[in-house]
C-alpha positions in Angstrom: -56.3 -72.3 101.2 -57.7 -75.8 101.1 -55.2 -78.4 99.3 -58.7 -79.8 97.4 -60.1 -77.1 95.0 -63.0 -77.0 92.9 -63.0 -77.4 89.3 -65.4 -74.4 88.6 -63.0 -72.0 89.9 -60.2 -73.5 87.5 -62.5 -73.3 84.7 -63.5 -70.0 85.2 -59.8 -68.7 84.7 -59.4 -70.9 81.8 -56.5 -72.5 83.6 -58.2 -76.3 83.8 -57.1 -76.8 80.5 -54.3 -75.3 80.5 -51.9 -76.8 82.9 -52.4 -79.8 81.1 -51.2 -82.9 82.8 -49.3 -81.2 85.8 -52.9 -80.9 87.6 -54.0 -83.6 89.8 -57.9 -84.1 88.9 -59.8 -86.4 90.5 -63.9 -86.4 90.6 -65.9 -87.2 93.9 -68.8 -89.8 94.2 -71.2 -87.5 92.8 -69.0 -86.9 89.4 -67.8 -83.5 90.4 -64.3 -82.7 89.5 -61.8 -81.0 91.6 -58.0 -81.0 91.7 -55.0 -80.6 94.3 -53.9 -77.4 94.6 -50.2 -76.6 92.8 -51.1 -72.6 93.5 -54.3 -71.0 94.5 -54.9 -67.9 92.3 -58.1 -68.7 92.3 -59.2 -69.5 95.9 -57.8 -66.6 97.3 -59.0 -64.5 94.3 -62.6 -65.8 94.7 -61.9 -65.1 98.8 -61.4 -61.5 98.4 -64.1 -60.9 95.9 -66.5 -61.9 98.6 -65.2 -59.2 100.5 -67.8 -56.1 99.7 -67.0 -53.5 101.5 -62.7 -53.2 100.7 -61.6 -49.6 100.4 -58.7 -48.1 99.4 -57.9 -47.9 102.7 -57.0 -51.3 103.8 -55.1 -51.6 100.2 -52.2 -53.1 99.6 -53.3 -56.1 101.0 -51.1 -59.3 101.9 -52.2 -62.8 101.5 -49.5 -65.5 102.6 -50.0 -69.1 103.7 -47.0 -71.9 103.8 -49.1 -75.0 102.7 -48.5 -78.4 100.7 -48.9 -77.9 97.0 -49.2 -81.1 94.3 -47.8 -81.0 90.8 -48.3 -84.3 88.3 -44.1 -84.1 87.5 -43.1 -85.9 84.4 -40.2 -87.3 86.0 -39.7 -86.3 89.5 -36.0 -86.6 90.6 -33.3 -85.2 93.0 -35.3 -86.4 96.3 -37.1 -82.7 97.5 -35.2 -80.4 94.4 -38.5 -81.7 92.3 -41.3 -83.8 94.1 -44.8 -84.2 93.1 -45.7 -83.4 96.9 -44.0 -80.5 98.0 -44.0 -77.2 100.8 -44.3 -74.0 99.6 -44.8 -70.2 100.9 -46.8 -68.2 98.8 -48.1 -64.6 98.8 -50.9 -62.9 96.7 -50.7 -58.9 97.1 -54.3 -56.7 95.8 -53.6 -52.8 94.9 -55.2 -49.9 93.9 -52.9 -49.1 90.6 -49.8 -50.2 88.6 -47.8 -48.0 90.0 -48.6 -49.1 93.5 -48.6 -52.7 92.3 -45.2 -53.0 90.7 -44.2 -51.0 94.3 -45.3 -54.0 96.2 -43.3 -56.5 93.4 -39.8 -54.8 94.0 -40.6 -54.6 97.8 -40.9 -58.5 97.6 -38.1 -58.9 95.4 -36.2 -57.0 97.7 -37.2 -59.3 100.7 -36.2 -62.9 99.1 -32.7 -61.0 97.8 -32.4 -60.7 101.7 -33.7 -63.8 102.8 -31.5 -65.7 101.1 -28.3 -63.3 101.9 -29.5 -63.6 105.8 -29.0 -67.6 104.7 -25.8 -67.4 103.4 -27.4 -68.7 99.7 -26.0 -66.6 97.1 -29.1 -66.5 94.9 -29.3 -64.5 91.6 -33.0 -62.7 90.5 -33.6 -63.5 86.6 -35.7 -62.4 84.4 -38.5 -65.8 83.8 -41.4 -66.6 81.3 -44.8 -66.2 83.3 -46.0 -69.4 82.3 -49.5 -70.6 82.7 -49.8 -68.3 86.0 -49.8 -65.3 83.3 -49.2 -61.4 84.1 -46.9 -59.1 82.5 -43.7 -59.4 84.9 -42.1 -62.4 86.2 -38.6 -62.9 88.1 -37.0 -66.3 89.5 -34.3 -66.8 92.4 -31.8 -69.3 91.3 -29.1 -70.4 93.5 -26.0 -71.4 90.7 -25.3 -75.5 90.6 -23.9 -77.8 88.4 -27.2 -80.1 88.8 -30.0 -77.3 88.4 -32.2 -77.8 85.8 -32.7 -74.4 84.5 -30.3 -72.6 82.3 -29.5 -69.3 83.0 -27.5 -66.4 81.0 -25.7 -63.7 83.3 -24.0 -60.5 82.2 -20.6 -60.1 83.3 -20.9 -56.3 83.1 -24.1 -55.2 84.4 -27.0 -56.6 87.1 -28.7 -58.5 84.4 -29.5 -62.1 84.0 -32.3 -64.0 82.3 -33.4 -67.6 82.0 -32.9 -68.6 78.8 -36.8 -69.3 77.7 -37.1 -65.4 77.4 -34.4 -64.5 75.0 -33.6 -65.6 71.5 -31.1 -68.8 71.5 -27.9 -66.9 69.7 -28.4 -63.9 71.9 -24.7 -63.1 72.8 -24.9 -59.5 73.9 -26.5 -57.9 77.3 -29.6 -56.1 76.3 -29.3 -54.2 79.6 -25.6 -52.5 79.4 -25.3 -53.2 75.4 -21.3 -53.6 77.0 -21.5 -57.0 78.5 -21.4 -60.6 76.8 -24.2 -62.8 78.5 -22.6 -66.1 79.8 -24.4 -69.5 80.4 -24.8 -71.3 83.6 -27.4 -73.6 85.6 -29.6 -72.8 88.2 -32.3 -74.1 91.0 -35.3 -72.1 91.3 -35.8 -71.3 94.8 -38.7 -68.6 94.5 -40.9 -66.6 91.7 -42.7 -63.8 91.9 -45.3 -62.7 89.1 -47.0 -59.1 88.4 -50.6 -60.2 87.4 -52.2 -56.9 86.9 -55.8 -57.6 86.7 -55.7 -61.1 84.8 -57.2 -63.4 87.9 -59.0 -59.5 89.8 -61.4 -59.1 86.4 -62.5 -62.7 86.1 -63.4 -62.8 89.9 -64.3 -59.6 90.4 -61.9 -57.7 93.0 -63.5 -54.8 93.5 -62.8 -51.8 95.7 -64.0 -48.2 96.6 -61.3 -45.9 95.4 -60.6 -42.3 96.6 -63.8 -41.3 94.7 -65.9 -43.8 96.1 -66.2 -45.4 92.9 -65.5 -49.2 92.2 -62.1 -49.9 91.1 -60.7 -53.3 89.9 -57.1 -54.3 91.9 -54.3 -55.0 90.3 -52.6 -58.2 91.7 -49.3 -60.2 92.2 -47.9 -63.3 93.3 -45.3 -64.7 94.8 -43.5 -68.2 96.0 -40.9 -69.4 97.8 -40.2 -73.3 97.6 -39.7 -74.3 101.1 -38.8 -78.1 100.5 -37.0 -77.0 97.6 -34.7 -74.4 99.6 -33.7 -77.1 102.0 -32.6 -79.2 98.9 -30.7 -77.0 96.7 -29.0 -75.4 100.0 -27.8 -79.1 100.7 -26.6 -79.3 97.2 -24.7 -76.1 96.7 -22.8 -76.1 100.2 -22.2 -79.5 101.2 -19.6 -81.7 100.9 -19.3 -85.3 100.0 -18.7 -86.4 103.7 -20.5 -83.6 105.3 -23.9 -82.0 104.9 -23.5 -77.7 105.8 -26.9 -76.2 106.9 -27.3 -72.5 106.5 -27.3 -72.4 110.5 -30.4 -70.6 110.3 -32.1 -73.6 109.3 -30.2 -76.2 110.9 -32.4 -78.4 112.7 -29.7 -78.2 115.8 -27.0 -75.8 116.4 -24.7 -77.5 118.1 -24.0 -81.5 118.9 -22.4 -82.6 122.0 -20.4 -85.8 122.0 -19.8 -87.2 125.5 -17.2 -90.4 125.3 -17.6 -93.9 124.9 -19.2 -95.7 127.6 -16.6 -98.1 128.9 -13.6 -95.9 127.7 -10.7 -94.5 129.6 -12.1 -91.1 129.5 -15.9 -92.4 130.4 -15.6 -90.2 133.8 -15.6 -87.1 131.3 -19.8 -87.8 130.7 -20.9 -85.9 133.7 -18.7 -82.7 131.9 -20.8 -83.3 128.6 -24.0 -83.1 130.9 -22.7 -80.2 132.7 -22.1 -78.3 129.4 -25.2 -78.8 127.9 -26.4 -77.0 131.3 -24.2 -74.2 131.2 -24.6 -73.9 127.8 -28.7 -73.3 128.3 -27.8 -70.8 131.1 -25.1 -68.3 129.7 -26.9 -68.6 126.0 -30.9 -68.6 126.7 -31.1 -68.0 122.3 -29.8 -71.7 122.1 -32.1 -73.5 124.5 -33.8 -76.3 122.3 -30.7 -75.5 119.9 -28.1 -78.2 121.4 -28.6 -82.3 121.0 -26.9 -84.7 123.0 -25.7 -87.7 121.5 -26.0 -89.8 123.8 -25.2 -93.3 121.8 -22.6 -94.1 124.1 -21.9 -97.4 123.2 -20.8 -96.0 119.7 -17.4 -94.3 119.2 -16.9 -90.9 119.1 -15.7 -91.7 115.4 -19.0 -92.9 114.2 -20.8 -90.5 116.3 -18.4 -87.9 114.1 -19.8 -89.5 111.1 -23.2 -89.1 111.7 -22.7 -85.6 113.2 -21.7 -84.8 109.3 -24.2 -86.7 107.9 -26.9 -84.7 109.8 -25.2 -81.2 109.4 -24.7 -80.0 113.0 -23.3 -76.7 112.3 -20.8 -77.3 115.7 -19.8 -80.4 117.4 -18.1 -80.3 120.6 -16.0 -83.3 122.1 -15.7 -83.8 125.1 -12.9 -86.4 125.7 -9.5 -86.4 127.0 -8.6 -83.0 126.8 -11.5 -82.2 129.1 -10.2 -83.9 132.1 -7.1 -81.9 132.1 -5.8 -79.2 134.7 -7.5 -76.7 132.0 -10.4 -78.5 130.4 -10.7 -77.6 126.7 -13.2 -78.9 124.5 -12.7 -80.3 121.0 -15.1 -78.0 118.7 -15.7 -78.9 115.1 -17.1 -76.0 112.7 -18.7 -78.2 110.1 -18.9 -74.8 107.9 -14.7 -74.3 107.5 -13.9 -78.1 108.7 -11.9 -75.8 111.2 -11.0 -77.9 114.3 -10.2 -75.9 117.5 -9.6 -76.7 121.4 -11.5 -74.3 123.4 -12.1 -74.0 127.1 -15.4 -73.4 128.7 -15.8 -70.1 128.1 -14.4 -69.6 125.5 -17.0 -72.1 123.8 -19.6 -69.8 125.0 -17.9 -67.0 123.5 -17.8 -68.7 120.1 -21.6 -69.6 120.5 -22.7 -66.3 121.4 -22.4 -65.4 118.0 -24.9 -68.2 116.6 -27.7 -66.3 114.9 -31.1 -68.4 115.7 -34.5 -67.9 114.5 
């Protein structure tokens, strides 16, 4: 979808007005005004209704782009947790009833639960306000932190848990389990999914041919997942104050191999680095393009360590002193547990055949 978008499309869903300042407007040489995209209801809305000749047949059907979105923040803060510039992946679905709409929600749902449970993030789905993106149904994913932004309440009992704009400010009591006292905490939204119904499908005109051959109006959702924002609050709720700690999914490098000090009495033990890196690439194909080299030699492996933390290497291997022994072992660092551990070569790859990569 493109990032600049009309003002007519805007104005016909009444939302112009209605996100207020957080829209970036601007107006071209000939006095037109258009905006930079913070969502795209609209565009792909208007994109499907062009389509003449959808059936039933080729419903439910899956929009999804990973684009740049712009929002005019009041105060933006906490580097990528809330930018005015920012990456997001977001999904509009089109069905042929309710029932088969609010299937699609939960099936989405269900995905982000295990997205961020395949990332190691434990995120909790809570009930949310829909906001000026409207529908009937809206859930957020906040990952628990100290320095979210969003106040959550959590039942102790049950499943349920809300953000706090949906329920009365002295509400105590679960309205779920009836059992449970609701307890306060903060969170970071990482995604948000919306049911829509027909709000944005009626204005633009979504129609289809149903079983009947008659035209039908879809019922739509919508969904989001900050990208940026993941990367961010992931930082935040699993790092350290020395260390950054990747979900190794998205750790830009699995594993950082240290070679020593040029000049040191344990230089000799480069060509080994070298020669792991090689091995490394043969015995575990699923890591090629997965292992960095730091090859700063005229550094110490001390600093090296330092920026090894800094940067979030989910391993780093040394390979120093203990590598030029009668059994070479390899100093390997799990920046996860802060577990340190002497391994030989194979046993190294044994350790690293586990690494899950994407």
């Amino acid at each position: 979808m493109p990032s600049l978008c009309s003002a007519n499309l805007w104005k016909t869903s009444e939302r112009w007005d209605l996100m207020g300042k957080e829209l970036f407007r601007l107006k071209d040489r000939h006095n037109a005004d258009y905006c930079l995209g913070p969502t795209h209801e609209e565009a792909v809305t208007t994109l499907v209704a062009h389509q003449t000749t959808l059936s039933y047949k080729q419903l439910p059907l899956l929009l999804y782009q990973v684009t740049r979105k712009f929002r005019d923040e009041p105060k933006p803060r906490f580097g990528l947790l809330r930018g005015r510039e920012f990456y997001m992946k977001d999904m509009y679905s089109f069905d042929m009833s309710e029932e088969a709409a609010h299937k699609t929600y939960e099936s989405v749902c269900q995905a982000y639960t295990r997205l961020f449970a395949r990332l190691g993030l434990r995120c909790v789905q809570v009930q949310a306000d829909t906001g000026n993106i409207g529908g009937t149904l809206s859930h957020e994913f906040q990952l628990p932190a100290d320095i979210g932004e969003d106040r959550l309440l959590v039942c102790g009992t049950c499943s349920f848990a809300a953000n706090v704009e949906t329920l009365s400010p002295d509400k105590t009591g679960c309205p779920q389990c009836s059992a449970g006292t609701l307890v306060e905490s903060k969170g970071i939204e990482v995604g948000h999914t919306f049911y829509l119904g027909r709000k944005y499908s009626n204005i633009f005109k979504v129609i289809f041919s149903n079983h009947q051959n008659k035209p039908t109006v879809a019922e739509m959702g919508c969904y989001g997942l900050g990208v940026t924002r993941i990367l961010a609050a992931a930082i935040e709720v699993m790092s350290s104050e020395e260390a950054i700690r990747w979900p190794g999914l998205i750790a830009p490098y699995q594993v950082c191999v240290l070679p020593p000090k040029k000049g040191s009495k344990v230089e000799e033990a480069a060509v080994l680095a070298e020669d792991l890196i090689h091995t490394l690439g043969q015995f575990l194909p699923h890591l090629r393009g997965e292992v960095v080299l730091d090859d700063r030699t005229q550094m110490t492996i001390g600093k090296r360590l330092r920026d090894a933390g800094r940067r979030g290497y989910p391993y780093v291997v040394v390979v120093g002193q203990a590598a030029l022994e009668e059994m070479p072992k390899f100093e390997v660092i799990c920046q996860q547990t802060g577990e340190t551990v002497f391994l030989s070569k194979d046993g190294l790859i044994d350790l690293l055949r586990t690494v899950e990569t994407v």
